[in-house]
C-alpha positions as CSV (number, residue, x, y, z in Angstrom):
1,X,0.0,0.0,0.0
2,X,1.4,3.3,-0.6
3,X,2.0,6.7,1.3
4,X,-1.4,7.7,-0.1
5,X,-3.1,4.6,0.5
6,X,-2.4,4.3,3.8
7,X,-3.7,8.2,4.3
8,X,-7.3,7.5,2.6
9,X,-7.4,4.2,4.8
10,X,-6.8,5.9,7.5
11,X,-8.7,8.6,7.1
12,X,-11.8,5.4,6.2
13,X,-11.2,3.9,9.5
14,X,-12.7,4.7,12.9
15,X,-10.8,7.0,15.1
16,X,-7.5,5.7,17.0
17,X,-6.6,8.3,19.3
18,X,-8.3,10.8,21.0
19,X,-7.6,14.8,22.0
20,X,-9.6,15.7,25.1
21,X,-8.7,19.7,24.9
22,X,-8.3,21.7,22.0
23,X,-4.3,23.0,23.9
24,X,-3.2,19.6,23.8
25,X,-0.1,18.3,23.0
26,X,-0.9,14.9,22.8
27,X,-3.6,12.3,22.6
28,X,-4.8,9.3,23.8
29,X,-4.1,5.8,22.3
30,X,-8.0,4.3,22.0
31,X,-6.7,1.0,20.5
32,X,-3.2,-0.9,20.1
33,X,-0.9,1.1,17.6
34,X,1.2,0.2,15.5
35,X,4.6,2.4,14.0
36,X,4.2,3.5,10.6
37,X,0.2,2.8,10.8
38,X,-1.8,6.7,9.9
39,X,-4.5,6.8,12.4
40,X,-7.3,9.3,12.3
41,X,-7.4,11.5,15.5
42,X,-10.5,13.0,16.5
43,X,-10.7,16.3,18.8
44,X,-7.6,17.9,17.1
45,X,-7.5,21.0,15.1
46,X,-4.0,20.4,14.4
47,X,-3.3,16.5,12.9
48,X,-6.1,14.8,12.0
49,X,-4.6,12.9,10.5
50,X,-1.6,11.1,12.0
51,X,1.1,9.2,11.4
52,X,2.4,6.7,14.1
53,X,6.1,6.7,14.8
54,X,6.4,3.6,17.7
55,X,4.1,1.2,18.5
56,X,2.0,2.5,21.2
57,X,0.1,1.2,23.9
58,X,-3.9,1.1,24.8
59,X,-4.5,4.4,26.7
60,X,-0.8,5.8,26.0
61,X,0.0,9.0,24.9
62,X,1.0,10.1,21.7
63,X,2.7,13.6,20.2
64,X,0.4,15.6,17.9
65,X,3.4,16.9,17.0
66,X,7.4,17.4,17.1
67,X,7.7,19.0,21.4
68,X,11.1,19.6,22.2
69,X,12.8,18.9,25.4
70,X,11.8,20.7,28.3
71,X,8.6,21.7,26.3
72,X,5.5,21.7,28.5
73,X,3.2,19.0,27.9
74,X,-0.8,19.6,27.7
75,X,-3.4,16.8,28.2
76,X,-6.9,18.1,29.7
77,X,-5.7,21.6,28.6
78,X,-3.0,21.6,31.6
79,X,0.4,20.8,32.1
80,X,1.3,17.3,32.8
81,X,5.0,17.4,32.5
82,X,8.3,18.8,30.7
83,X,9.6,16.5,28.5
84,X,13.3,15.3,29.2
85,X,13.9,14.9,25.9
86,X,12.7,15.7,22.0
87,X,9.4,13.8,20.9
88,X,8.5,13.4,17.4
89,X,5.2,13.7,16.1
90,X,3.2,10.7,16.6
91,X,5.7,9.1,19.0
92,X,5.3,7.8,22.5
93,X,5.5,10.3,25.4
94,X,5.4,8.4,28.7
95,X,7.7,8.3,31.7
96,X,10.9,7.5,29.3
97,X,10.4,11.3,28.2
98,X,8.1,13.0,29.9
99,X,8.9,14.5,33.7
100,X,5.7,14.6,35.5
101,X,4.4,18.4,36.6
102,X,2.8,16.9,39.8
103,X,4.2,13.1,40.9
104,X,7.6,12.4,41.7
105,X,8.5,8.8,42.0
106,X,10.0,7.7,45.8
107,X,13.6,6.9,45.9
108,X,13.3,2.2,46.9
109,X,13.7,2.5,50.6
C-alpha cells in the first residue's frame, strides 16, 4: 500500500486516538498502535490525521506533534510534564520522556 493509501485508509477507519482539549499536545491511544500505521485522531485542530512513529500502547499518549525537550506537555488543557527529551510527532510520550508536573516517583527504601 502506498504513502497515499495508507492516508485514505486511514482517514476510512474509525478514530485511533483521541484529543480531550483543543491545547493539547498529545492524545490518547483508544486502541493498540502500530509504528508507521496513519490513524485518524478525532478532537484535534492540528493533525487529523496522523502518522504513528512507535508502537503504542492502549490508553498511551502520543505527540500531535514534534515537542522539544523541556517543552511543557498539555493533556486536559494543563500541564502534565516537561519532556526530558525531544518527541516526534506521533511518537510515545510516557515516563521515558516526559517528567511529570505533579508526581515524583520515591527513591526504593
Amino acid at each position: 500500500m502506498s504513502r497515499g493509501d495508507s492516508r485514505e485508509a486511514a482517514s476510512a477507519d474509525s478514530v485511533a486516538a483521541l484529543v480531550l482539549h483543543p491545547a493539547d499536545d498529545v492524545a490518547t491511544a483508544l486502541r493498540e498502535l502500530k509504528a508507521g500505521e496513519w490513524i485518524r485522531v478525532q478532537g484535534s485542530a492540528q493533525a487529523e490525521l496522523l502518522q504513528v512513529g512507535e508502537d503504542i500502547g492502549l490508553c498511551h499518549k502520543l505527540a500531535l506533534r514534534t515537542l522539544a525537550a523541556g517543552q511543557p506537555v498539555r493533556k486536559y488543557g494543563e500541564v502534565i510534564g516537561l519532556t526530558s527529551q525531544p518527541v516526534a510527532a506521533g511518537g510515545h510520550v510516557h515516563i521515558h520522556n516526559l517528567s511529570s508536573a505533579r508526581a515524583r516517583l520515591s527513591p526504593p527504601a
